[in-house]
N, C-alpha and C positions, 0 to 999 in steps of 0.2 A: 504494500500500500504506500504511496506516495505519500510525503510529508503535505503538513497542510499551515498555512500562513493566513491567520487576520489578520487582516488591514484598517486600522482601525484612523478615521481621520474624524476630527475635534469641529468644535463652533469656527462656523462663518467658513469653513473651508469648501462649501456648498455653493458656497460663490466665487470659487477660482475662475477663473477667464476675464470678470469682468470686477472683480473687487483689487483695485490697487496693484493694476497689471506692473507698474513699473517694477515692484516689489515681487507681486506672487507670480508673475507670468501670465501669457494671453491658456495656457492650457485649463481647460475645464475639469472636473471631477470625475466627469462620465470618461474621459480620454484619459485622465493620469490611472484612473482605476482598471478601464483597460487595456494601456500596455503594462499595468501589475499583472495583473491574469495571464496576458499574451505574455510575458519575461518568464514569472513561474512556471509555466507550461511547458516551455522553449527548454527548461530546468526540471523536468521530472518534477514540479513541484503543483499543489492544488493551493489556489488563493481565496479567499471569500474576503469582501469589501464590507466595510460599516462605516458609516457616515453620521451622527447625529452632533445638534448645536445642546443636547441636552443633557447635563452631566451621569444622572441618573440613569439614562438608555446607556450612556458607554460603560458606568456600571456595571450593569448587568451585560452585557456586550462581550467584557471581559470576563466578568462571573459564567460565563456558556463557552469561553473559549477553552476551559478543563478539559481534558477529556477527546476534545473535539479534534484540537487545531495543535501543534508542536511547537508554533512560535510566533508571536504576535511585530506586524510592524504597527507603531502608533505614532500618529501625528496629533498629537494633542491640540492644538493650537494654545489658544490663551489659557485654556484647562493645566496646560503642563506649567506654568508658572503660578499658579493657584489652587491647585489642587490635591489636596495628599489624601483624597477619598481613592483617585484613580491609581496613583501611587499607591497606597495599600491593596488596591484592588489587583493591580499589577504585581505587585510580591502575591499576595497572597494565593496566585493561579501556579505559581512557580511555575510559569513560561519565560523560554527567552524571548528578551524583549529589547526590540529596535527603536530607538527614538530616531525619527525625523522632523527635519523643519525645512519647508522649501528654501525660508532666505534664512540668511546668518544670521541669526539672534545676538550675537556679542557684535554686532556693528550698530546695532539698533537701540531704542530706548533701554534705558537702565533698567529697567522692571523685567523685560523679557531675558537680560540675562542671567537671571537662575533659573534652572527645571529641576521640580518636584521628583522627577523623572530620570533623571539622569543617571542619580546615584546606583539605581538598580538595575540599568542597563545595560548591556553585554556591549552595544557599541550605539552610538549617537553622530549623526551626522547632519548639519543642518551649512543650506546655502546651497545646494547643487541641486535645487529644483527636482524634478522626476527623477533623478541622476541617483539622488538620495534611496529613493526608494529602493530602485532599482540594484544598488550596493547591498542593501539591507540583503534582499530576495539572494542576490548572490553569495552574500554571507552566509546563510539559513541553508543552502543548499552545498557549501561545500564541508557544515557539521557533521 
């Protein structure tokens, strides 16, 4: 059975393509999500996508990822500087777990540079847009 990868992407990220293209890029959600699918695939590997702006859905998101999935990629957005519910939620699946960020967070406002997240992450990559993810997947698949 092929390894399995959530993808887990945070508030506002539902408006990639046209929210603050200079920053996030012109790519949409629908298109970043699938060439995740199409890369893992390409990789012997099975991806499922989640998307919600709602902390509690990613909650639970990760709480269903036990069992299911081998190792989760997450893009928290503003969630990863604020949230140590998702973080505990995070340990507590004891999956590996990929932090992404499309832009560089340490170029930007001082508040985004700390993640919740971080500390429990096997590897974090933020600034290489799709690039990011796409590293994650291939990390995941050479464990």
């Amino acid at each position: 059975m092929a390894k399995s990868i959530l993808i887990i992407n945070g508030p506002n990220l539902n408006l990639l393509g046209s929210r603050e293209p200079h920053i996030y890029g012109s790519l949409t959600l629908a298109q970043l999500e699938q060439a995740c699918i199409d890369h893992a695939q390409e990789r012997g590997l099975q991806a499922e996508c989640f998307q919600s702006n709602h902390e509690g859905e990613l909650l639970d998101a990760i709480h269903a990822a036990a069992g299911k999935h081998d190792a989760i990629i997450i893009n928290a957005g503003a969630y990863s500087h604020t949230s140590v519910g998702i973080r505990d939620a995070l340990s507590g699946v004891a999956l590996p777990v990929y932090e992404v960020h499309l832009s560089n967070v340490h170029a930007r406002e001082p508040f985004r540079h700390h993640s919740h997240i971080s500390a429990i992450a096997k590897a974090v990559i933020c600034g290489l847009g799709l690039r990011g993810y796409l590293a994650s997947i291939d990390a995941i698949a050479e464990c």
